[in-house]
N, CA, C and O of each residue as an XYZ file, in Angstrom:
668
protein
N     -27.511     10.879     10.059
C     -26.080     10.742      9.817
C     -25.613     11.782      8.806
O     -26.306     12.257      7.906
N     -24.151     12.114      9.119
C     -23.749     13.485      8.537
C     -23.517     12.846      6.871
O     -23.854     13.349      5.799
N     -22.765     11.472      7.181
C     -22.452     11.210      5.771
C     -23.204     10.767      4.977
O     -22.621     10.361      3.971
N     -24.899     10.584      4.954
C     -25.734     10.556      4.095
C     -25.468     11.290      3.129
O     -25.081     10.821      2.058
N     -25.656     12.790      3.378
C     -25.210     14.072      3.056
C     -24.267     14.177      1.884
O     -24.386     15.072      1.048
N     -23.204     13.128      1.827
C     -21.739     13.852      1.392
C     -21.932     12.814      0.031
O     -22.180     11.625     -0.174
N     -21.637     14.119     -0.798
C     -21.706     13.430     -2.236
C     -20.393     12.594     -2.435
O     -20.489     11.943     -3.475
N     -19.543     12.448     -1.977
C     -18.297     11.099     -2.036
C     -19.095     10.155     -1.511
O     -19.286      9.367     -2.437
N     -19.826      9.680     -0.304
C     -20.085      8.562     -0.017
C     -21.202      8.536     -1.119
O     -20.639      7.722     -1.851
N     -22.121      8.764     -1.637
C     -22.753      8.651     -2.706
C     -22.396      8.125     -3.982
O     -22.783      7.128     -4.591
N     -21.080      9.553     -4.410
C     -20.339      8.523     -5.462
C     -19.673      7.230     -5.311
O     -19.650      6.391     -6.212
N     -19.188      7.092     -4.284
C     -18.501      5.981     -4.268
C     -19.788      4.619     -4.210
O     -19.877      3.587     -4.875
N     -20.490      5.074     -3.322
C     -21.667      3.721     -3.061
C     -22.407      3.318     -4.624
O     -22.669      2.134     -4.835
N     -22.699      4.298     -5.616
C     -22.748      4.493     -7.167
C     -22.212      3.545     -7.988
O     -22.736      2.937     -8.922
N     -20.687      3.462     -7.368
C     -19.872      2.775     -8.472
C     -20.235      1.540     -8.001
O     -20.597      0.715     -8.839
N     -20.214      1.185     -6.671
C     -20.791     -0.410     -6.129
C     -21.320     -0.765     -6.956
O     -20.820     -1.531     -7.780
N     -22.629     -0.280     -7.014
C     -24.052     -0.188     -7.347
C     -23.936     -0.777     -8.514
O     -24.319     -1.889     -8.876
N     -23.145      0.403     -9.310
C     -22.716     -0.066    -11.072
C     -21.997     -1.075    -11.159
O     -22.227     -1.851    -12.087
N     -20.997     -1.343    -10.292
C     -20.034     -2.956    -10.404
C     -21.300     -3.980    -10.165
O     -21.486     -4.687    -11.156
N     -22.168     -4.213     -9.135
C     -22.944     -5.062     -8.736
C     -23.934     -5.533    -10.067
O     -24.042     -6.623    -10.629
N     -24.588     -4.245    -10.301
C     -25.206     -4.272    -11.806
C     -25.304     -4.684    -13.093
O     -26.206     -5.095    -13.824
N     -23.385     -4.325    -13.238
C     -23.028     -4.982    -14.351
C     -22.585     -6.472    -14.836
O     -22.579     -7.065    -15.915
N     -22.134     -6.847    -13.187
C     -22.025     -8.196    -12.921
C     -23.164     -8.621    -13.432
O     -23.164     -9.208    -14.514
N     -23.994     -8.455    -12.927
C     -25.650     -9.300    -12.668
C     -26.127     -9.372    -14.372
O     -26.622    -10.430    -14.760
N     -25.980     -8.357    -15.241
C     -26.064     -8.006    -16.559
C     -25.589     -8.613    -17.649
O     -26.070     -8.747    -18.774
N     -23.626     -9.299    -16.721
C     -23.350     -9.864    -17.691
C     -23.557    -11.615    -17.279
O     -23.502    -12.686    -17.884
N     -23.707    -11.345    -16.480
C     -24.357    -13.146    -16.220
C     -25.460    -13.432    -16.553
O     -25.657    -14.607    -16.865
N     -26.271    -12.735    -16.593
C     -27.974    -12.482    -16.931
C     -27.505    -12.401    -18.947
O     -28.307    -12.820    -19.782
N     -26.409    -11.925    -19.265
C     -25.672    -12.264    -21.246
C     -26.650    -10.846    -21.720
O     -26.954    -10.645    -22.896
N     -27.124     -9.804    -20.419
C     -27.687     -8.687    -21.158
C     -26.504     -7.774    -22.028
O     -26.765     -7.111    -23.032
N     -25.230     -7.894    -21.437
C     -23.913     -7.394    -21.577
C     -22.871     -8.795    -21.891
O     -22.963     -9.943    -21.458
N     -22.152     -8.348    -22.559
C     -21.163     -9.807    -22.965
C     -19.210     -8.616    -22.847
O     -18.986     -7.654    -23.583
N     -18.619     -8.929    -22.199
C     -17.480     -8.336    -22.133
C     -16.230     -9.586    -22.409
O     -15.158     -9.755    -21.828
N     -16.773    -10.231    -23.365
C     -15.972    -11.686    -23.932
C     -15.159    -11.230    -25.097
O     -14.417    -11.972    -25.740
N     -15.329    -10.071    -25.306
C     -15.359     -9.738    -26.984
C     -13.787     -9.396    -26.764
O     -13.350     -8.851    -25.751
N     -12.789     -9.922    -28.193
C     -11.483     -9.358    -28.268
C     -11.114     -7.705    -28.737
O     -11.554     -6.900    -29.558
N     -10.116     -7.734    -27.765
C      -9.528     -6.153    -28.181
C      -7.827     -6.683    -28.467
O      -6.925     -7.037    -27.707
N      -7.921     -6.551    -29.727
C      -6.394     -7.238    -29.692
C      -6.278     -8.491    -29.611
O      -7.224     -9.121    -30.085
N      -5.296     -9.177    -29.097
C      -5.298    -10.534    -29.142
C      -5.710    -10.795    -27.788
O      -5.018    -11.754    -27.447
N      -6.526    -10.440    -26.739
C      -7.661    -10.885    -25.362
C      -8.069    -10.448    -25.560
O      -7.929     -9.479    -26.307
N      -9.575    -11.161    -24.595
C     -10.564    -10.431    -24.626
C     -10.891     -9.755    -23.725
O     -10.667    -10.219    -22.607
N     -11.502     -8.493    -23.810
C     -12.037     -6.927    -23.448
C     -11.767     -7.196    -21.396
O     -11.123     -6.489    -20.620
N     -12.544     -8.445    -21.127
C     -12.426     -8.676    -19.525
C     -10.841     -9.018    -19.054
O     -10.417     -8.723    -17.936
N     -10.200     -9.554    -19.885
C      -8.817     -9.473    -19.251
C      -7.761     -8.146    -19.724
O      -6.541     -8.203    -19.565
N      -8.319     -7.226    -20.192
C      -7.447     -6.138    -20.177
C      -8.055     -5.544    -19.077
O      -7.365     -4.914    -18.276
N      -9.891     -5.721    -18.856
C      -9.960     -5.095    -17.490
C      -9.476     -5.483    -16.466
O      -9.379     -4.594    -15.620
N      -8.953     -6.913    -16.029
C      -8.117     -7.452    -15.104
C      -7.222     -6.417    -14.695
O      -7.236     -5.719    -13.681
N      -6.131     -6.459    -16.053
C      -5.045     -6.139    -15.767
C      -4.736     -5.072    -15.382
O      -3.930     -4.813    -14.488
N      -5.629     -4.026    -16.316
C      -5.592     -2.410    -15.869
C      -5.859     -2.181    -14.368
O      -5.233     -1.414    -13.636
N      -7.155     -3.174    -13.951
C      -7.290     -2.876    -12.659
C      -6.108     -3.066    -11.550
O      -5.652     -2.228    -10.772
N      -5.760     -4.431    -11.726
C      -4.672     -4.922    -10.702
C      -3.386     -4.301    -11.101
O      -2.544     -4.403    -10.209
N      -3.012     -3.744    -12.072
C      -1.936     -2.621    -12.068
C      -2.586     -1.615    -11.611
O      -2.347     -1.621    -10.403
N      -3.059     -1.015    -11.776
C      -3.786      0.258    -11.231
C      -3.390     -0.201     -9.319
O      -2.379      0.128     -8.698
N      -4.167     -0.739     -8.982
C      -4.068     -1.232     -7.436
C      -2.693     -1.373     -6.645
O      -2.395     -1.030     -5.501
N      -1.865     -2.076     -7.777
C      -0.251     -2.583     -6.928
C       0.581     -1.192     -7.340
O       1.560     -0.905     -6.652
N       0.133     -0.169     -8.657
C       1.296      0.301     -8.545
C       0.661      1.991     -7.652
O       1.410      2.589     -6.879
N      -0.355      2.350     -7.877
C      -1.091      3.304     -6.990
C      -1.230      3.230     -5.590
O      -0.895      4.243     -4.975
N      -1.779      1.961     -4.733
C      -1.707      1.869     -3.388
C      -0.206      2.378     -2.873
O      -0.072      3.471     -2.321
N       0.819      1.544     -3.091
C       1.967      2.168     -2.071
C       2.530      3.273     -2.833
O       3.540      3.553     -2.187
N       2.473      4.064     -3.825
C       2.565      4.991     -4.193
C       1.546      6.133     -3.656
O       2.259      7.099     -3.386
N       0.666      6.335     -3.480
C      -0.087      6.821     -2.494
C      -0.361      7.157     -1.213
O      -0.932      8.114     -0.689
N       0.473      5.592     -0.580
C       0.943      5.665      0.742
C       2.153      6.212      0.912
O       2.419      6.808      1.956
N       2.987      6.088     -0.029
C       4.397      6.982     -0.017
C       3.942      8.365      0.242
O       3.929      9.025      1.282
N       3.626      8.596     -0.791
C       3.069     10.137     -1.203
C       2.428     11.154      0.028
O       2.801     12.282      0.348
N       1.290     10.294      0.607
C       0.533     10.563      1.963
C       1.329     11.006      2.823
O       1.048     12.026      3.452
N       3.038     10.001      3.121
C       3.609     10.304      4.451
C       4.776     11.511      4.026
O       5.486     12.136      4.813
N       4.746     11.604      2.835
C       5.921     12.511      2.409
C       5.012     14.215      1.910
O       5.763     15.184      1.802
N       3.627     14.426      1.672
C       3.301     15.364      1.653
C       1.954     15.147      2.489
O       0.894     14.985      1.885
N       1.995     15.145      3.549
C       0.659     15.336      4.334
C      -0.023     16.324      3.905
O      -0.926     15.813      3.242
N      -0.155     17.651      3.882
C      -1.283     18.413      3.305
C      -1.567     17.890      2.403
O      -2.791     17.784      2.478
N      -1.227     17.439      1.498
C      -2.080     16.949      0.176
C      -2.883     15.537      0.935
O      -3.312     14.818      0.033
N      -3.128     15.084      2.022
C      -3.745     13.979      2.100
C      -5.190     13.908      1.720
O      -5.691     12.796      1.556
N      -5.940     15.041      1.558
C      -7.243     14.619      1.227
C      -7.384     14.555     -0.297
O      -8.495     14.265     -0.741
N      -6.470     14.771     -1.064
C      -6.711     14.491     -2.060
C      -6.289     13.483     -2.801
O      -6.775     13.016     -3.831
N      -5.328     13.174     -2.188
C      -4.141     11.505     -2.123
C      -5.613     10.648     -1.709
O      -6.042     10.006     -2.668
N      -6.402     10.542     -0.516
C      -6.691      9.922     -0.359
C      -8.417      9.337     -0.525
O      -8.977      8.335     -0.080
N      -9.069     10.880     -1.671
C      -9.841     10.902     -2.899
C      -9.405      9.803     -4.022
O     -10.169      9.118     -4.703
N      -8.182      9.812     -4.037
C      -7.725      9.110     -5.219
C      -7.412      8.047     -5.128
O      -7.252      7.312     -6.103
N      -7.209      7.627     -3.663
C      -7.266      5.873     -3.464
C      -8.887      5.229     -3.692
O      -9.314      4.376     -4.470
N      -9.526      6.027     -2.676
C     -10.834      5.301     -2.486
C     -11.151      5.357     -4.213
O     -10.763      4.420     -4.911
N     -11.854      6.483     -4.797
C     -12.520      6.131     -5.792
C     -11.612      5.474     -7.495
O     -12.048      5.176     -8.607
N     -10.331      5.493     -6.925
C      -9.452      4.872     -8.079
C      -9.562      3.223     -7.783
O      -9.276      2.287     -8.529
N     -10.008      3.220     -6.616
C      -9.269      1.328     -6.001
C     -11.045      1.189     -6.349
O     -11.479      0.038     -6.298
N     -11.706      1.924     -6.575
C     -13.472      1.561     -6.611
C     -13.605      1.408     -7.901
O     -14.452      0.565     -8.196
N     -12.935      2.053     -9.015
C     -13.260      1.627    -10.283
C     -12.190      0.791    -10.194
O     -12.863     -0.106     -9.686
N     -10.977      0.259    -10.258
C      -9.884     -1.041    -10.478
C     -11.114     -1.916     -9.946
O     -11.359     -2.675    -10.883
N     -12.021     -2.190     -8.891
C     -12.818     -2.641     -8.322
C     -13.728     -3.716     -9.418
O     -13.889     -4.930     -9.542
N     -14.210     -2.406    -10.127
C     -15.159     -2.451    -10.961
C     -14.979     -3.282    -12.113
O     -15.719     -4.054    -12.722
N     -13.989     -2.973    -12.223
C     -12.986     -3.359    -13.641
C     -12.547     -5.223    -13.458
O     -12.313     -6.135    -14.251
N     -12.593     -5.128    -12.423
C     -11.281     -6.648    -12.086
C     -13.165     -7.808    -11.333
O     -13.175     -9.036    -11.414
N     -13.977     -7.285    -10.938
C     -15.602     -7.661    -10.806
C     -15.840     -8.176    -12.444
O     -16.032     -9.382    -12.599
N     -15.831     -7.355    -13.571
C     -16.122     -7.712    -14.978
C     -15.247     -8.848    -15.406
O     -15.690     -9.829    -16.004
N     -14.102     -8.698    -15.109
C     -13.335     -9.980    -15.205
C     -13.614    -11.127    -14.336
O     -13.461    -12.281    -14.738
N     -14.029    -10.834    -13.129
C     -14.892    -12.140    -12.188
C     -16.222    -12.575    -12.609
O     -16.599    -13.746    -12.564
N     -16.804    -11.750    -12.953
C     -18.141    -12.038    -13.784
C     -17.964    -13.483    -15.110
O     -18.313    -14.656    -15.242
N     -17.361    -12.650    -15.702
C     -17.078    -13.419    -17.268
C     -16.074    -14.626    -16.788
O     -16.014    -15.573    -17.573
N     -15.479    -14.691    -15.895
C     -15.091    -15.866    -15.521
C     -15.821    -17.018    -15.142
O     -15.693    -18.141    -15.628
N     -16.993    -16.487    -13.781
C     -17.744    -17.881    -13.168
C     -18.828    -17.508    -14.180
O     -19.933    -17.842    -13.752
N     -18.882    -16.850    -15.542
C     -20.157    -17.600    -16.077
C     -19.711    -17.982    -17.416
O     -20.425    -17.625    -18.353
N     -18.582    -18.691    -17.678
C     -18.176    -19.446    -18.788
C     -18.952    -20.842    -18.598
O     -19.305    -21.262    -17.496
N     -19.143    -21.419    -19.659
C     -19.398    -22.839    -19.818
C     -19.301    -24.012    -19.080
O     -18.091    -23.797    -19.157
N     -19.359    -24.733    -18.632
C     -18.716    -25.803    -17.380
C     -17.580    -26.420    -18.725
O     -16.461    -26.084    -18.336
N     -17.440    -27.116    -20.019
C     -16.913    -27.163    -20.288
C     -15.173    -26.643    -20.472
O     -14.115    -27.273    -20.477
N     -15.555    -25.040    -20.625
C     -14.137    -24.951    -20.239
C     -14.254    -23.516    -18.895
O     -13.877    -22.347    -18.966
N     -14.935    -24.275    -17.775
C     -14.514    -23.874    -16.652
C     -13.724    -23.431    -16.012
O     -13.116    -24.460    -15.717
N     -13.030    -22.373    -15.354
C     -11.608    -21.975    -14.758
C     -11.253    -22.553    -13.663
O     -12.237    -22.847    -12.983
N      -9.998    -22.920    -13.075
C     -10.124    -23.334    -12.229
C     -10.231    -22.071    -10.744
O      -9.371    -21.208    -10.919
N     -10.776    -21.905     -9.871
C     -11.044    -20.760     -9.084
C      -9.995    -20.560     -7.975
O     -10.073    -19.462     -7.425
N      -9.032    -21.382     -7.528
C      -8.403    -21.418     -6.445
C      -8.107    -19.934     -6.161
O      -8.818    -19.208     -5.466
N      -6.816    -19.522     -6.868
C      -6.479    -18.454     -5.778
C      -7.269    -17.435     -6.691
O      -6.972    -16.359     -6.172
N      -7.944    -17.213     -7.550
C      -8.703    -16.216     -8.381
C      -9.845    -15.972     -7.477
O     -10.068    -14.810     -7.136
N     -10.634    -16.981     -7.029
C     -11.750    -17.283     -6.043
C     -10.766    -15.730     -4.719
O     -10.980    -14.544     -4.468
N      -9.946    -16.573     -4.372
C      -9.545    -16.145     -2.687
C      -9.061    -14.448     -2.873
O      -9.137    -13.596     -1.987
N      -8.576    -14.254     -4.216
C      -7.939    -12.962     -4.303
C      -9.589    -12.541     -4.520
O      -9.972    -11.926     -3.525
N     -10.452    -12.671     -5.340
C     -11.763    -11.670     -5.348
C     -12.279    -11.530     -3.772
O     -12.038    -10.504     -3.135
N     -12.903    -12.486     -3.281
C     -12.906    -12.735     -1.537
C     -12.221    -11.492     -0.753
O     -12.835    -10.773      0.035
N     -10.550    -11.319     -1.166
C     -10.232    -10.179     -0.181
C     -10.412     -9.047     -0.810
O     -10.406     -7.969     -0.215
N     -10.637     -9.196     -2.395
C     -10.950     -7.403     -2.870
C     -12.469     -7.244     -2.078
O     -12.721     -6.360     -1.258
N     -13.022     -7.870     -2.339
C     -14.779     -7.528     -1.308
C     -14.343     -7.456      0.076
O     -15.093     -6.755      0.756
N     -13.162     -8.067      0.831
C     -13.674     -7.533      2.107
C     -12.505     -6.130      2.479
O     -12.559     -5.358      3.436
N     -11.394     -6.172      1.233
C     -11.058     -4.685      1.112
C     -11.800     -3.511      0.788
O     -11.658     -2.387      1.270
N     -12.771     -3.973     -0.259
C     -13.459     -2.719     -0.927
C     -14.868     -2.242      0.786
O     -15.474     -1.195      1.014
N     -14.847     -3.751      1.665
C     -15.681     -3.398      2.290
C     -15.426     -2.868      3.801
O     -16.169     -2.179      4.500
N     -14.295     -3.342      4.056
C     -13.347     -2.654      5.059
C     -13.279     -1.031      4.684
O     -14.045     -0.233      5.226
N     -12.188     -0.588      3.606
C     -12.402      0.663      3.026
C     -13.152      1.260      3.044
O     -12.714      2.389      3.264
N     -14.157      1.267      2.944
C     -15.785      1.911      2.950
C     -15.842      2.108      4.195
O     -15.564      3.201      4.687
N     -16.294      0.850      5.044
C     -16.550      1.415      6.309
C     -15.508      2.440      7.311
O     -15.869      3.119      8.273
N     -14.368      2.329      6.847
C     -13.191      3.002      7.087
C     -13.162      4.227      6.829
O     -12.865      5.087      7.658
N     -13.561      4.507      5.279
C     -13.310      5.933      4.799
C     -14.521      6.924      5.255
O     -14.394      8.147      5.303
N     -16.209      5.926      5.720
C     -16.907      6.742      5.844
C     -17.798      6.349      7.369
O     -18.960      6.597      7.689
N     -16.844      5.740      7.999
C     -17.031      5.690      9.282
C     -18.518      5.065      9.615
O     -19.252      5.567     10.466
N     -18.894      3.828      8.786
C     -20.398      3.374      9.066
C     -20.591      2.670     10.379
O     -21.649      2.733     11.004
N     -19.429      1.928     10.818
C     -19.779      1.457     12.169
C     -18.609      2.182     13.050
O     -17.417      1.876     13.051
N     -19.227      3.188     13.775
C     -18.240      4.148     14.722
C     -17.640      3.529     16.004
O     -16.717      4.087     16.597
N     -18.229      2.267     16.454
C     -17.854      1.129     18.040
C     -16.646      0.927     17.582
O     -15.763      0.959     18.439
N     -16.200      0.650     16.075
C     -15.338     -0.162     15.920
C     -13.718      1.130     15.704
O     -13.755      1.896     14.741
N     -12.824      1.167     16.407
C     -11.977      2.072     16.298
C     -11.544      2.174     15.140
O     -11.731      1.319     14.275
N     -10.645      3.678     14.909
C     -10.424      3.999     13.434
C      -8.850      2.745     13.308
O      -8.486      2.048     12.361
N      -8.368      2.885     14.454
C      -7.032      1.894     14.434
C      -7.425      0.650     14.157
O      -6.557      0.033     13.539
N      -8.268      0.123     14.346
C      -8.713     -1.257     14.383
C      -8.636     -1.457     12.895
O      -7.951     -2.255     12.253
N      -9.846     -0.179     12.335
C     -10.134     -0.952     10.817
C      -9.388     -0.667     10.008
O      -9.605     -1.125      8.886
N      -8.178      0.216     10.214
C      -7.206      0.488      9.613
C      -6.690     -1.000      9.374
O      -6.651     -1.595      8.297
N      -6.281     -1.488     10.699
C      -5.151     -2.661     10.947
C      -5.566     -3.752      9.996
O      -4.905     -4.419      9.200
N      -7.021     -3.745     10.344
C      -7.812     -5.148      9.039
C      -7.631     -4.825      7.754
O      -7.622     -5.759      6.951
N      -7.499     -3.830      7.394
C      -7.847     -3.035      5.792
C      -5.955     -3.178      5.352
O      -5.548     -3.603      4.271
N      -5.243     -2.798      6.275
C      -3.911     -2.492      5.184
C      -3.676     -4.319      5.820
O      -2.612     -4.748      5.374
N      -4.387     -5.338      6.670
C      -3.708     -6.173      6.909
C      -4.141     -7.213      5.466
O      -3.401     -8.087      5.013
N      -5.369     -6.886      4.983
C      -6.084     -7.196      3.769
C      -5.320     -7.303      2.463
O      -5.375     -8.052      1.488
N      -4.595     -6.276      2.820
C      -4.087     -5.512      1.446
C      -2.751     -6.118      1.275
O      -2.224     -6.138      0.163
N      -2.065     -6.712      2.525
C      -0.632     -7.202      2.408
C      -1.459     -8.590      1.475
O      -1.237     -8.884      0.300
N      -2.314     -9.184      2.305
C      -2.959    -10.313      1.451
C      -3.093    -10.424      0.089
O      -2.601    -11.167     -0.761
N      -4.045     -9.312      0.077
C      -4.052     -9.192     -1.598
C      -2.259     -8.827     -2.605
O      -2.047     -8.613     -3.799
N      -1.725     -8.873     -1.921
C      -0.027     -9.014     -2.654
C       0.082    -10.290     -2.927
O      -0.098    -10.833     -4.017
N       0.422    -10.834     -1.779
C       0.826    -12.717     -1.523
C      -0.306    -12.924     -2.604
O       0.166    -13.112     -3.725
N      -1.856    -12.938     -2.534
C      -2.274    -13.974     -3.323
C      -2.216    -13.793     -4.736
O      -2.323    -14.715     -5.545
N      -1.999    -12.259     -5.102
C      -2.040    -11.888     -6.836
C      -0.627    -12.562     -7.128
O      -0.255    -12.777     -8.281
N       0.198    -12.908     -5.920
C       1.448    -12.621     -7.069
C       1.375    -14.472     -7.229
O       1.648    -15.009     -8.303
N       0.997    -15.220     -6.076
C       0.519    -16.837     -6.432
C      -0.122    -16.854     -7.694
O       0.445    -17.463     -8.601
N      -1.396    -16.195     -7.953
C      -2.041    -16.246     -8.485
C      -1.915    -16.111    -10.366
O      -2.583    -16.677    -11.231
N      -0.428    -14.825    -10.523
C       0.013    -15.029    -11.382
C       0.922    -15.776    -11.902
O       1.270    -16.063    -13.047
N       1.281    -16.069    -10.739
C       2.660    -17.368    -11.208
C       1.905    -18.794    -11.147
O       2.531    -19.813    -11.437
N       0.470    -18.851    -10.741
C      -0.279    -19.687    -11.228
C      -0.655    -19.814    -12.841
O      -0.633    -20.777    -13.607
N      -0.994    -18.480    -13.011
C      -1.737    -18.372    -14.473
C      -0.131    -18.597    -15.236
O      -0.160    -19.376    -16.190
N       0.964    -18.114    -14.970
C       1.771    -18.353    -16.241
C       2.576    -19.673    -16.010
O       3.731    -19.807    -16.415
N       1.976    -20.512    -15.419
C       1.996    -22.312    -15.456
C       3.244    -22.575    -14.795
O       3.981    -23.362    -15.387
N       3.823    -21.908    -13.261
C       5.009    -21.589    -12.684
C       4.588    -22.188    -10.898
O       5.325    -22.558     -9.984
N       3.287    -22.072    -10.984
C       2.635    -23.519     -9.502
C       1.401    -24.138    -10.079
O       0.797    -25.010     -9.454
C-alpha cells in the first residue's frame, strides 16, 4: 500500500497512538491532568480548547475549501491533524472523567454519546482521508463522516446546556 509510505498517515496514526497512551497513563495515575490552572482543572481547559477548536475550525474550513479550492490541500492538512489533536485534548478530559472516584462520579449521558461519535468521527476521517477500506465509496464515507459531525453539534450543544443545569 502506497499510504504506508506517506508520512501524514504516520503522523496522524502517532497522535492516536499518543491520545490512546496517555489515556491509559492517566488511568493507570502514571500522569494526573486533575491539577488546577486557574480556577479548573488542566483537563477541562483541554475540553474546551478542543471543542472550540472543532465547532469554530470545521465549518470555517469547509467555508474556506469551497471559496478557495486551490488551497484545498492545505485547508484540508489542517482539518485532519487539527481535529486529531482537539481529539487528543477532549480524550484527556474523557480519561480524567471515567477515572474519578465512584463517589463523586459524573454522570455520562450525553458526555458518554458525544465521545462515542468523536471515535467514530476521528475513525470515519481516517479511513476517509487515507482511503483504508477502498470497496467502500469516497461518497459514502463522506456522507457518514459530515453525517457524524452534524451529530456531534446536536449532542455538544445538549450536552452543554446539560452541564450549565438548563436540561
Amino acid at each position: 500500500m502506497k499510504i504506508l509510505k506517506s508520512l501524514e498517515f504516520w503522523t496522524a496514526f502517532s497522535i492516536i497512538i499518543v491520545t490512546v497512551c496517555l489515556m491509559v497513563a492517566d488511568n493507570l495515575d502514571w500522569v494526573h491532568f486533575g491539577f488546577f490552572v486557574g480556577p479548573f482543572r488542566a483537563n477541562h481547559w483541554f475540553v474546551w480548547i478542543g471543542t472550540l477548536y472543532i465547532a469554530f475550525a470545521v465549518p470555517l474550513i469547509a467555508m474556506s475549501k469551497r471559496r478557495y479550492p486551490r488551497k484545498f490541500m492545505p485547508l484540508f492538512r489542517v482539518h485532519v491533524f487539527g481535529n486529531l489533536l482537539a481529539f487528543l485534548l477532549i480524550s484527556l478530559h474523557f480519561a480524567g472523567q471515567i477515572d474519578r472516584p465512584a463517589t463523586s462520579y459524573p454522570e455520562l449521558g450525553a458526555g458518554l454519546a458525544l465521545y462515542i461519535i468523536m471515535l467514530l468521527l476521528v475513525a470515519t476521517g481516517f479511513t476517509h482521508r487515507f482511503q483504508l477500506i477502498p470497496r467502500i465509496k469516497s461518497q459514502t464515507r463522506k456522507f457518514v463522516h459530515v453525517g457524524l459531525t452534524f451529530s456531534f453539534y446536536i449532542v455538544i450543544g445538549i450536552h452543554i446546556l446539560h452541564g450549565l443545569g438548563f436540561l
